[in-house]
N, C-alpha and C positions, 0 to 999 in steps of 0.2 A: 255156660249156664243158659238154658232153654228161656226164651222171653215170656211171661202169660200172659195166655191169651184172652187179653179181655173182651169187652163186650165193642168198646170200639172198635178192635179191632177186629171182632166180627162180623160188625156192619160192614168196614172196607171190604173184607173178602166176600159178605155177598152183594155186595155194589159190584166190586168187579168181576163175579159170575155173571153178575145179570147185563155186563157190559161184552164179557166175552159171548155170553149167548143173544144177543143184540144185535151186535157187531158179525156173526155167524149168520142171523138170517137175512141181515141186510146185505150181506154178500151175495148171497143167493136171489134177493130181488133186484140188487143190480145188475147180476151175470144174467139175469132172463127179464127185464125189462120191467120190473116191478109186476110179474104176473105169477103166481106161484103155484103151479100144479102139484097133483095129489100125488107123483111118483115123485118129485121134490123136496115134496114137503115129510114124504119118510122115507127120503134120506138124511134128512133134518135128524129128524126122530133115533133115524141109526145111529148115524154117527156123533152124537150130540155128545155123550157121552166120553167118546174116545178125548173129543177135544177136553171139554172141561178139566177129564184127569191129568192129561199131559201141562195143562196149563196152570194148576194149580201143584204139580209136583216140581214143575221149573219155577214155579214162582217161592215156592222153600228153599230148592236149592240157589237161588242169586235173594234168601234172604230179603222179599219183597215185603212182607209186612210187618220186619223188625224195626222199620223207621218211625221217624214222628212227622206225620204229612203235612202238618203246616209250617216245615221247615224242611222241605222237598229241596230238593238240590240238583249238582248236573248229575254227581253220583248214584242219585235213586235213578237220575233219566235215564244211565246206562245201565241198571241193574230190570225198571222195566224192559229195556229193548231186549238185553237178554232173556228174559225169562219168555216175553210176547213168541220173540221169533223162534226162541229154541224151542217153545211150547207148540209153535205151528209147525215147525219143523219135524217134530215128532212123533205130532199126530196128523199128519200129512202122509207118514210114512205108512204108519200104522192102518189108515183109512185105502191108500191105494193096494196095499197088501192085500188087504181082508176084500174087496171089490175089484179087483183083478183090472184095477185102471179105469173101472164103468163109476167115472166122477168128474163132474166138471172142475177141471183142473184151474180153472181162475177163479175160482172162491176159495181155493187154494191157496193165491196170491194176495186175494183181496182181504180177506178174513183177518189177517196179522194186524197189517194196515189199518184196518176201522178198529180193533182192539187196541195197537199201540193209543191212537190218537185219543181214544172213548178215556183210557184207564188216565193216562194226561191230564186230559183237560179234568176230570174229577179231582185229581190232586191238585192240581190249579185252581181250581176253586175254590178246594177246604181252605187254601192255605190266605187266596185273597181276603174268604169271608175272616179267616182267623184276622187277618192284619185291619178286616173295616172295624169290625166286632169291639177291636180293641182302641184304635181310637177313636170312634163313634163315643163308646160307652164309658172308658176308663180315662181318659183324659180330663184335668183338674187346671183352673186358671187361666190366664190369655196365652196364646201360642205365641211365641216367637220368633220372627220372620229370620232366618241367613241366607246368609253364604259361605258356600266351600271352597277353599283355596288349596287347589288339587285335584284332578279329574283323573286319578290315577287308582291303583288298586287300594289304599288306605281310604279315600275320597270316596270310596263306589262302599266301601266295608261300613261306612259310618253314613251313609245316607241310607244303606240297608237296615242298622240298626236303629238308625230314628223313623223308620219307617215301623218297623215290626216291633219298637217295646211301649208296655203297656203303659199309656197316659203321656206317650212323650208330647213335650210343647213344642214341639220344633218344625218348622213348615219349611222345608226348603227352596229357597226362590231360583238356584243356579249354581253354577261353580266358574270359576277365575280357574285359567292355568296357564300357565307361559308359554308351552307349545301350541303352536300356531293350526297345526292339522286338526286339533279339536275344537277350535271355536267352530258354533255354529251346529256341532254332535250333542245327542242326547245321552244321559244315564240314567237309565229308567224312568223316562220321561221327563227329566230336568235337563234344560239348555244348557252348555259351557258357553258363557257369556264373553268374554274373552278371557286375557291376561290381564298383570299386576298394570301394565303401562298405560291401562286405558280405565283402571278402578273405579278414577276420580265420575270420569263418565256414565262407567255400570251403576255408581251409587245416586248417580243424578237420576238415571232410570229408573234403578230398582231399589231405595231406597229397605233398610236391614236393620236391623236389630244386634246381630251376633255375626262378626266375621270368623270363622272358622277354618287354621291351617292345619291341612290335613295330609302333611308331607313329612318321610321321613329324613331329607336329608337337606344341608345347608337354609338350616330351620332362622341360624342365626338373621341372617342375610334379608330374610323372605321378615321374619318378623319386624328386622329396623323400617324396613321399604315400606311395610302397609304402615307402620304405625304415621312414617311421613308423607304419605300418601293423606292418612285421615288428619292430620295437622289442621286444627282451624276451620275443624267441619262439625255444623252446630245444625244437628244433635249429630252424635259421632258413634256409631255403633262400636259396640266393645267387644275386644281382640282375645278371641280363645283359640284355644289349641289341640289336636289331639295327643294322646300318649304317644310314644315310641314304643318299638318292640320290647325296648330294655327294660323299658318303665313297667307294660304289663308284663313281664314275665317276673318284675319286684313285685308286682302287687296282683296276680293272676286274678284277685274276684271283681278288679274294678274296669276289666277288659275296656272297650275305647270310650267309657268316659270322658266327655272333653272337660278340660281345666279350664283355669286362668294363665295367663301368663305368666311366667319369675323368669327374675334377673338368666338364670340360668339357660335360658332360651337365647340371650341376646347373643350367645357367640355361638362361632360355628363348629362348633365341636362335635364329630362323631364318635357313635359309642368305642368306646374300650374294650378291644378282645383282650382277655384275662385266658391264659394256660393254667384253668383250675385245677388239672387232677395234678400239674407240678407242683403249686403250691400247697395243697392239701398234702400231699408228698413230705413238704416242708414244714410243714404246720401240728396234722393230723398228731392225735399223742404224745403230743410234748406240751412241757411247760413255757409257758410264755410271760415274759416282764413286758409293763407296757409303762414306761414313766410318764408325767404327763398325761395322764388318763382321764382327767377330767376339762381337757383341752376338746376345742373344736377337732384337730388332727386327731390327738391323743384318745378320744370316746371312738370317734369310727374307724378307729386302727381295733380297740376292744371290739365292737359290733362285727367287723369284719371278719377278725381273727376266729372269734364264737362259730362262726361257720363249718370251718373246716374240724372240729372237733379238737380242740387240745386237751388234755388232762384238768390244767389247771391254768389259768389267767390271772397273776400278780398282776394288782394297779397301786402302783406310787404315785398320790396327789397329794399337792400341800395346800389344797384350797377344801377344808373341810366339808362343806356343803356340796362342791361340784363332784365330789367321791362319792358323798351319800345321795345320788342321785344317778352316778355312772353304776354302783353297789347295785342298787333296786333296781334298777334299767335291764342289768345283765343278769340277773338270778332268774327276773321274768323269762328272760330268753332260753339261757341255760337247757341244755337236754346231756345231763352226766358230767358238764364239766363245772370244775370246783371254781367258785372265783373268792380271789382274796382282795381284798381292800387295803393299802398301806398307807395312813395319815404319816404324811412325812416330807422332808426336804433331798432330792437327790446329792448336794452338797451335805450331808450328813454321813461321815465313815462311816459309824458306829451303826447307824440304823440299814442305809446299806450292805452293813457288814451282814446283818443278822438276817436279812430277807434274803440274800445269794446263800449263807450257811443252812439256814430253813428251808427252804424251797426249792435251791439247785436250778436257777430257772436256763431253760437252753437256747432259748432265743429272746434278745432283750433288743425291743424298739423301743428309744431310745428319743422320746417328744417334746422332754421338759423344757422351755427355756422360757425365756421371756422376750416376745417377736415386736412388740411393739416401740417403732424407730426412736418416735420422739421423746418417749419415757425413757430411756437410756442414755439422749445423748444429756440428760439433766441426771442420770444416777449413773453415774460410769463401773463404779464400784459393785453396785448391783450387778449390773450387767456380764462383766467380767467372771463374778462369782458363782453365778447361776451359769451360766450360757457355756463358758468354759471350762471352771474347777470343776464342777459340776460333773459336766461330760467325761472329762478325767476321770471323778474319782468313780464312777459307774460303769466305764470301758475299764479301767484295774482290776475291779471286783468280775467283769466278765472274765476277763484273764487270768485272774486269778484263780476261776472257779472254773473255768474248762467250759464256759457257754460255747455252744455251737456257733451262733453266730452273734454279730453287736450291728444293731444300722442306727446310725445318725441321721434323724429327720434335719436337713439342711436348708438354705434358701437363695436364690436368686440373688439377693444383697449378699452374699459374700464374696461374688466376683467382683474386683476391685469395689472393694465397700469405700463407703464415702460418710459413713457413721458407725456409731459402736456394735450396733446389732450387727450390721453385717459384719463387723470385725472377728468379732467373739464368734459368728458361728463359721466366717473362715478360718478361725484358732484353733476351732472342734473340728471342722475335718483336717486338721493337721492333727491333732491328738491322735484321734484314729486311725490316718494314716501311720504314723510313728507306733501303734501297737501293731498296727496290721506286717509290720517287717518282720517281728520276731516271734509273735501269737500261731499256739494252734486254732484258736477262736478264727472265725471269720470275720472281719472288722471294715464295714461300704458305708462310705454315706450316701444320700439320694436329695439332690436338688431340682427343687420346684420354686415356682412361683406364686401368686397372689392366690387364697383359699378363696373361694367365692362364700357370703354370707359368715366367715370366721368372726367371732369375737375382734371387736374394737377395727374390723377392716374397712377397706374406704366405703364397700357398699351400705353395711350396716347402717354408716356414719350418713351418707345420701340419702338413706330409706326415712332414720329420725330427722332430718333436716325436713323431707320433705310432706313428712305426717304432722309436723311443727310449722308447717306454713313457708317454710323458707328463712332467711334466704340457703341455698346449696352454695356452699363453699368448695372450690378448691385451689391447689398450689400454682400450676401454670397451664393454660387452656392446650398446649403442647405438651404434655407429661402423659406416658405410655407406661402399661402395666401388663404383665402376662396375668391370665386368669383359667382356674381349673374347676374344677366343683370339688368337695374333696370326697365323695364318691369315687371319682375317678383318681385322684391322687393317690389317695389310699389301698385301693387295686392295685395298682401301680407301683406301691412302694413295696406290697408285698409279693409282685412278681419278679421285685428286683433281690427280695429275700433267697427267692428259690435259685436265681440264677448264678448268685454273687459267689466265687471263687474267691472273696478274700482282697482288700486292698483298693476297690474300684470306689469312684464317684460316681453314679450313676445320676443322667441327667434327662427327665422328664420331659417329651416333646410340649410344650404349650399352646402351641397354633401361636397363629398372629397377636404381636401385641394391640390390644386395643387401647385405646387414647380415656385417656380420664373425663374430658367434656364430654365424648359421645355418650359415655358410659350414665353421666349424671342426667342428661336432656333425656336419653332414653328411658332413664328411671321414671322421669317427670312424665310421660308422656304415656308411660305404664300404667299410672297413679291417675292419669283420664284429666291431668294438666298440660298445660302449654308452658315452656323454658321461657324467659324473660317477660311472658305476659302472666300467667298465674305465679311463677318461682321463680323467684332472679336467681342470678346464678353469679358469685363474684369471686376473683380473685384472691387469695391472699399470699400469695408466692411462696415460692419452695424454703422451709426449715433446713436448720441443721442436720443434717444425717442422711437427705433426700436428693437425689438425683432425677435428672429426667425422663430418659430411660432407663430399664433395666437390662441386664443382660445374663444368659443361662452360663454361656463360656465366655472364657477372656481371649478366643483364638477360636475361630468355626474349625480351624485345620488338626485342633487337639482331641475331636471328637471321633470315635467311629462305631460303627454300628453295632448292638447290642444281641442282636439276633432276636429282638423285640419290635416291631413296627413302632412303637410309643417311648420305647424308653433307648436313649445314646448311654456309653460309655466314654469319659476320660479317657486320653492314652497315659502310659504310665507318664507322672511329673515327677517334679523332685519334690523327697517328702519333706516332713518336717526335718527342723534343725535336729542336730548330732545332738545337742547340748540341749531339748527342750524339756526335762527333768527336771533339771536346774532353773529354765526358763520358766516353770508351772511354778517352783517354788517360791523364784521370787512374784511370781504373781503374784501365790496366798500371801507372802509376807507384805508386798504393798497394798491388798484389798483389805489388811486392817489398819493400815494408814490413811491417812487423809489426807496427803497427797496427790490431789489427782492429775499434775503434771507427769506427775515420778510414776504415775502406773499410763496415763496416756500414751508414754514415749514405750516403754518396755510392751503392752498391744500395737505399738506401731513396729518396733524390732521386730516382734512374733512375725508380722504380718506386712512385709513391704509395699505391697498393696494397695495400703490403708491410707491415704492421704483423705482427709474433710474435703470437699470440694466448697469454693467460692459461693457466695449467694447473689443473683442475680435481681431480685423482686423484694422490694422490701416488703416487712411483714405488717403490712395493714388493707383492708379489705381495699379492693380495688374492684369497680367495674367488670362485667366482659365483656363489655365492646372498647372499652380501654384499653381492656390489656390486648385484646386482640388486634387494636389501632399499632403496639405500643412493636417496635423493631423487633427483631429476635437479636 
């Protein structure tokens, strides 16, 4: 579709006639010494015209005044070059033809040259005046002073843009970056003042408002290091970020707006390739059951799934409120696919019977449980009846019903669990496993580790500790946890959907465990406090059900590759017992007893595994520099 042609933009074209016929005669007073005689000056007059047409038909064809000139770029600079010289070019040809050679041939040469550079600098100008214009006039409240951490192409993208938008407050004083051949280089006329190792220095100099990382990779790293860099620096300029690619491409209108920091930044985790058109493959048109749907997992398993178009979206919650809010959430979303809401208990034949008979769903993720340690190892009963019967009676009804596939949302504490939670959901992938021998269903679980920001998780439990003033508690200043976003988990569980063959555990890479202290001090330090001077930080040693580390496998040698960079495979184990039929039933028969010996010992036959581990720390608040004095 033809551009119109307005009126500005036909001032640029006759600015650049009156630059190419400029540029034309001052060729000609250079080529003869700034003297211009009469047989000269009509040849001027001749051939003036040849030029002008050639130069404005080449300037259509390289699309020269389709652009917006005060956002001139390298690409208009190669589309002027083309048009200048193929326009000299042509009527070059044109003029020595028609004059049988009787032309001075270096105004020939020179002509292009003073046009290229004339038509240049004009667009150079609009584009300055456009950027003084703007913040001369539209600029509102004090500016404030940074710095960019990163002199690289995301660093030079984001110093463009607080340059060129309209009223921004942001003055840039330099840029930080670790490579050493830029200290000392400019970016558009901003110094690279050094690297992170000499910050402390930079900010004695140049003292900043807003530090600014403007990197997209080992984000985690680069964020722990300034923040302890500005440890104990009063006033302390405050720590923002740019997006990542991933980020704008979720939120494409908020292009490199810089944030705040979140937790999520503190590790070093790179994006998540996702084999979408697989999963949509998997997804696309089909019914989907989502239990647990009104869970942290359980909602962005629904939000994700919405993606890929299915027919219809079954949610089974039995938290009546967190339904009627996943309900509204997703019908917003919604474009053709039906979503149903199911107030209900997965431990419920009856009502499960009637959602698989109703709906037929084909692929059932599978979220419900109940994840939190310490609530379990004090309701054992619970635990078991959710987390396991549970899972049972909703892998049956899969198989029963002919679902395509069943995944078990799994966790980290079920390798040799050391509490009920992770007993019960090592029980559930035995379930699973034990359908998966004789089922045409496809029947995987997929284990991960700690959600970042999930209901009732350690971070949540940091964040209120420390908008409450303190103190941050935790179990032992040596205790390590994997951590994911569940963004990325949930990506991830669904490309284990599309991959699964049936029978597998599929096991989520985590990156490095990070240690619980750093994780709490870095919150503090996030929050624009200092650890043990604004927020104490104290001990109160490791519960029942809690270990110090965790771990994804109980063997690194059982694992092998997935054909996924992010997600491992189990090699085949030995599955569940022969007899675990009979084992589920006398579960149910002892989870209406109230003997919780008599059901702790028959979860520990399920699951050999399963021994409580020792408690080293007893449970009352302790120091950290105590415990940190105190032996391992």
């Amino acid at each position: 579709m033809p551009t119109p042609f307005s009126f500005k933009r036909m001032v640029v074209v006759a600015s650049d006639v009156v630059i190419v016929l400029a540029a034309y005669v001052f060729a000609f007073l250079l080529r003869f010494d700034f003297k211009m005689s009469g047989e000269n000056l009509g040849l001027i007059i001749h051939t003036l015209p040849y030029v002008l047409a050639a130069h404005l038909l080449t300037s259509r064809m390289f699309a020269l005044y389709h652009g917006m000139y005060h956002y001139s770029s390298f690409a208009d600079l190669m589309n002027i070059t083309k048009a200048v010289f193929s326009g000299a070019l042509m009527s070059a040809a044109v003029i020595l033809f028609i004059l049988q050679g009787q032309f001075p041939r270096s105004v020939l040469l020179l002509h292009p040259i003073l046009a290229f550079l004339g038509i240049c600098a004009v667009r150079s100008i609009i584009r300055q005046a456009k950027t003084y214009f703007k913040s001369r006039g539209l600029s509102s409240g004090e500016s404030k002073s940074i710095l960019l951490m990163g002199a690289g192409d995301m660093g030079e993208a984001l110093l463009r843009q607080m340059k060129d938008a309209p009223g921004s407050p942001y003055e840039v004083v330099g840029f930080i970056d670790d490579d050493p051949t830029k200290w000392g280089m400019r970016i558009h006329g901003h110094p690279v003042l050094g690297g992170r190792i000499s910050l402390r220095a930079i900010l004695d100099k140049h003292p900043v408002d807003e530090i600014v990382i403007a990197i997209a990779s080992k984000r985690g790293e680069i964020v722990r290091s300034i923040m302890e860099a500005l440890e104990n620096r009063d006033p302390r300029p405050e720590l923002k970020i740019a997006p990542s690619l991933h980020e704008m491409l979720k939120a494409p209108g908020e292009g490199l707006s810089i944030r705040s920091i979140n937790p999520a930044d503190l590790l070093n985790r790179e994006v998540v390739l996702l084999d979408r058109a697989r999963i949509s493959q998997s997804l696309a048109g089909k019914v989907i059951l989502v239990s647990g749907a009104g869970g942290t997992i359980g909602s962005e398993l629904c939000r994700q799934v919405l993606a890929y178009g299915p027919t219809k979206v079954v949610l089974i919650e039995n938290h009546a409120t967190s339904l009627f809010y996943r309900d509204a959430e997703l019908r917003q979303k919604t474009r053709g696919t039906a979503v149903v809401p199911v107030l209900g208990d997965v431990r419920d034949n009856g009502l499960v019977e009637r959602v698989f008979l109703e709906h037929r769903p084909q692929i059932v993720l599978h979220a419900a449980a109940h994840k939190h340690v310490h609530q379990l190892e004090s309701n054992l009963h619970e635990g078991v009846s959710n987390n396991l019967l549970g899972t049972h009676t909703m892998a049956a009804a899969a198989d029963r019903f002919g679902a395509e596939a069943f995944l078990l949302i799994s966790t980290d504490k079920a390798v040799r669990p050391a509490g009920v939670m992770g007993a019960t959901k090592r029980a559930a992938e035995l379930v699973v496993r034990s359908f998966a021998r004789t089922s045409r269903t496809r029947f995987i679980s997929v284990r991960f580790g700690n959600v970042l920001g999930s209901s009732g998780s350690v971070l949540k439990i940091f964040q209120e500790q420390i908008a409450a003033g303190g103190p941050v508690t935790l179990t032992d200043p040596r205790a390590t946890r994997f951590f994911m976003t569940v963004e990325e988990a949930v990506g991830l569980i669904l490309q284990a959907v599309s991959m699964a063959r049936g029978g597998e555990i599929f096991v989520l890479k985590m990156g490095a465990p990070v240690r619980i202290l750093d994780m709490a001090q870095n919150l503090i330090r996030l929050s624009g406090l200092e650890p043990g001077r604004d927020i104490e930080i104290k001990v109160t040693g490791l519960r029942p059900g809690e270990k110090l580390d965790e771990e994804l496998v109980e063997n690194s040698a059982d694992v092998v590759d997935s054909g996924h960079p992010d997600i491992l495979v189990l090699r085949p184990e030995n599955g569940a017992p022969e007899d675990l039929d009979s084992l589920i039933l006398q579960m149910e028969l002892l989870c209406r007893n109230p003997d919780s010996a008599a059901l702790m010992r028959a979860l520990q036959d399920l699951v050999p595994t399963f021994r409580a581990l020792p408690i080293d720390l007893p449970h009352v608040d302790v120091p950290l520099g105590d415990a940190l004095s105190r032996k391992p």
